[in-house]
N, C-alpha and C positions, 0 to 999 in steps of 0.2 A: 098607424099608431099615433096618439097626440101626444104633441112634443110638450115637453114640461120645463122647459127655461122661461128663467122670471129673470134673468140677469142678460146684462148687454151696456150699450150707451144709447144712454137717452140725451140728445139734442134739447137745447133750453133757452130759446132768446130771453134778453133781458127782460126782468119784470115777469118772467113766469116760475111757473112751479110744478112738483111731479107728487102724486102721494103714490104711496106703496102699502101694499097689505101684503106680510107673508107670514100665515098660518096667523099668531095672537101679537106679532107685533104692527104697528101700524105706524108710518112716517111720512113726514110733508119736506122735501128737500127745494129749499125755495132757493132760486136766480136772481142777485141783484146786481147793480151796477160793476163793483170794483170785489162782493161781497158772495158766500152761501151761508144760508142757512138751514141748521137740519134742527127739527123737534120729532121725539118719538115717543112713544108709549105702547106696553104690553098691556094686552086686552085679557084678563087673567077669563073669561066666558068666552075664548076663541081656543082654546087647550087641546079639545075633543083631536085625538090624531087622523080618524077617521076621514074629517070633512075640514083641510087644508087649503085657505083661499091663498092665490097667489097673483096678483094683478097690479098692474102698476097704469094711475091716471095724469094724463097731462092737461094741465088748467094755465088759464093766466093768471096773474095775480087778482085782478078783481074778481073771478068766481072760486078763489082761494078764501075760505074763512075757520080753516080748522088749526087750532094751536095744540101741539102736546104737553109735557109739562117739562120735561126733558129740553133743553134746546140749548145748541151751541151754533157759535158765529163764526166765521172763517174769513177773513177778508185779506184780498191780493191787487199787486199791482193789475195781473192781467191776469182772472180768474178761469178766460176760457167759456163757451158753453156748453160744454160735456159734460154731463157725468156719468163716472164709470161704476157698474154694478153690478158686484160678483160677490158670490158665494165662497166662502173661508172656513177653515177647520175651527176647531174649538185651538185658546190660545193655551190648555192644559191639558196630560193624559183624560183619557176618559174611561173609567169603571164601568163596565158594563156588565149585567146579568144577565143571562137565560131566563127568562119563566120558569125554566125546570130544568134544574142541573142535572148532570149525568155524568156516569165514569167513564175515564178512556182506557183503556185495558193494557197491562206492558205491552208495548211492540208496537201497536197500534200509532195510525195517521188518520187524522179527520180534516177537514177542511170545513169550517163554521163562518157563515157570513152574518156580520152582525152589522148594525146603523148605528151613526152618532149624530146630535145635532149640528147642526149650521149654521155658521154665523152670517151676518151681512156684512161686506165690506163693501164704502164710499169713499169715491175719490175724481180727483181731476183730473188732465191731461197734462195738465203743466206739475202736477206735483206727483210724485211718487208713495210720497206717504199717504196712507186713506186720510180721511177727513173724520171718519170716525168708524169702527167697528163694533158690532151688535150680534148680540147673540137672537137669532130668532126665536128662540124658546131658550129661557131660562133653564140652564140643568140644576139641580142642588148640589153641596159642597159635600166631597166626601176625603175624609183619611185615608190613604192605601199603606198598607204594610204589616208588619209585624206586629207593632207597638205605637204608643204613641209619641217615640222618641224617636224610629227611623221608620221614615215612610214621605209622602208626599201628599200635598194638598193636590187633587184632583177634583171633577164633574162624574158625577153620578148618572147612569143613563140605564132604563129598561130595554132589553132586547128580545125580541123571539128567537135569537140564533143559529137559524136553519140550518140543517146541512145539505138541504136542496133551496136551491139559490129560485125556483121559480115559486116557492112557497113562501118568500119575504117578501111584505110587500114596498114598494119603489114611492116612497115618499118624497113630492120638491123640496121639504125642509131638512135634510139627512143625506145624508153619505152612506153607501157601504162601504164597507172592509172586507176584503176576504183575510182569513185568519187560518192560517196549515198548521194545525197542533201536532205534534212528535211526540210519542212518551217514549223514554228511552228506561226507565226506570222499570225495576222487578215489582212495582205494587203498582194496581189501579192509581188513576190519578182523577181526583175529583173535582169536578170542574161548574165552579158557584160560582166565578167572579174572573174578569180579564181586565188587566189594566193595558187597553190600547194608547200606544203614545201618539197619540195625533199631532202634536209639534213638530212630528220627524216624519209627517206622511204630504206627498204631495195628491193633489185634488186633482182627476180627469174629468172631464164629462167624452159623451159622444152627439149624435148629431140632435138628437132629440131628446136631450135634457136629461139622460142617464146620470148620476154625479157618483163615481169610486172612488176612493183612494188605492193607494200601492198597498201590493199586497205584503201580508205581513207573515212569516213563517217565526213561531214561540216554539221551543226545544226546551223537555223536562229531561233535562241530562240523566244517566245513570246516580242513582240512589244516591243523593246530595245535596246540596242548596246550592245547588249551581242550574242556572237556563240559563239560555240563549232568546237573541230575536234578531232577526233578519228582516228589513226591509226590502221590498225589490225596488230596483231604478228605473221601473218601466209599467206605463200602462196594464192594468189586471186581465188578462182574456178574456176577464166577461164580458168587459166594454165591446168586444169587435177590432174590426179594421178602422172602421172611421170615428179614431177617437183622438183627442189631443191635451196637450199637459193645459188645464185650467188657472191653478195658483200652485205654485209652489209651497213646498214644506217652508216652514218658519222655524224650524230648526234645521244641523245641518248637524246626522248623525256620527258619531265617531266609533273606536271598539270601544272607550268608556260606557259609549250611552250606549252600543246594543249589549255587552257582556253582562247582565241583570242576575240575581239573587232571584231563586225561586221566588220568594217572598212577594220582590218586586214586580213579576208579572203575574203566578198566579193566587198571590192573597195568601 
């Protein structure tokens, strides 16, 4: 099976430089003296999900001649010549749809694995904080809630939804989620829209470039405006045996933030 990691440490004597293509972003992460440099730019005719390039070039500076427009500078006493390159959750929930919604029936558990985008995160050996994070595909802004008076700013994301996990296909720019739905309620429950909170999910991969997050179990309590959502704190079993924690959640969930308002998780 070929292995799909586009992330790792790239080694970078002074005076060189790395570019990166993942999916429609493209970036030049240049090595200077005491100095990095990063410019990037989204290739809006690189979108197509289908056909995902993911490769990273190492060049010197002189057969380096590409500028993006985007560019920042970062300058340290002792910059290091590592840079580190991993893959990060989206920094907001993210809404996601089915293609085609469907009802969960009272009683009823489903198990729905859906993708979200990915972002890039840049950083050094000597600093902890990245140098800069980037979304690799742009998602749009969407409202989630009731109104437009309580609800939250999130990313909008299309899904296929599967409930057979070998029928989604395994994108480098995206994450799965497995997602364990519960209806505990006396009426169908219709299911158009999921706001996953990706803030509160931590990222695994396995040996060969698999990326999941923790899985998530959403409970439509008995006839109410009350759900629930359950994080797990452990690798998903899809991954396997040979898997390990990649980035950590950038949130750190509490019972505030899993006890949610129907509203809040299923729209």
């Amino acid at each position: 099976m070929k292995e799909r990691k586009w992330w790792g440490n790239i080694q970078l004597e002074g005076d060189a430089c790395v570019r990166l293509q993942l999916g429609p972003l493209k970036l030049v992460a240049r090595h200077l003296a005491k100095e990095w440099h990063i410019s990037y730019q989204a290739d809006t005719a690189l979108m197509a999900e289908e056909d995902v390039i993911c490769r990273a070039d190492t060049l010197s500076h002189a057969e380096d001649n590409v500028e993006y427009d985007n560019i920042s500078r970062h300058v340290f006493a002792q910059p290091g010549d590592t840079l580190i390159v991993r893959p990060a959750l989206a920094d907001r929930p993210v809404v996601v749809r089915p293609y085609v919604p469907f009802y969960l029936p009272p009683g009823e558990v489903v198990t729905l694995f859906v993708s979200s985008p990915l972002w890039l995160s840049l950083s050094v050996a000597s600093q902890a904080t990245p140098l800069v994070e980037l979304p690799i595909q742009r998602a749009s802004d969407t409202w989630f809630g009731p109104n437009t008076m309580v609800g939250e700013l999130c990313y909008a994301s299309r899904t296929q939804g599967r409930t057979c996990l070998k029928e989604l296909p395994i994108r480098p720019h995206r994450a799965i989620t497995p997602v364990i739905i519960r209806n505990h309620a006396s009426k169908p429950l219709l299911l158009e829209r999921l706001n996953i909170m990706v803030p509160y999910l931590t990222l695994y991969e396995n040996d060969i470039g698999d990326l999941y997050t923790s899985r998530v179990t959403l409970t439509r309590e008995h006839d109410g405006d009350n759900a629930s959502m359950l994080i797990d704190k452990t690798a998903p079993d899809e991954l396997g045996f040979n898997c390990h924690l990649l980035t950590p959640a950038r949130s750190k969930g509490d019972s505030g933030a899993l006890s949610r308002a129907f509203d809040a998780l299923f729209g």
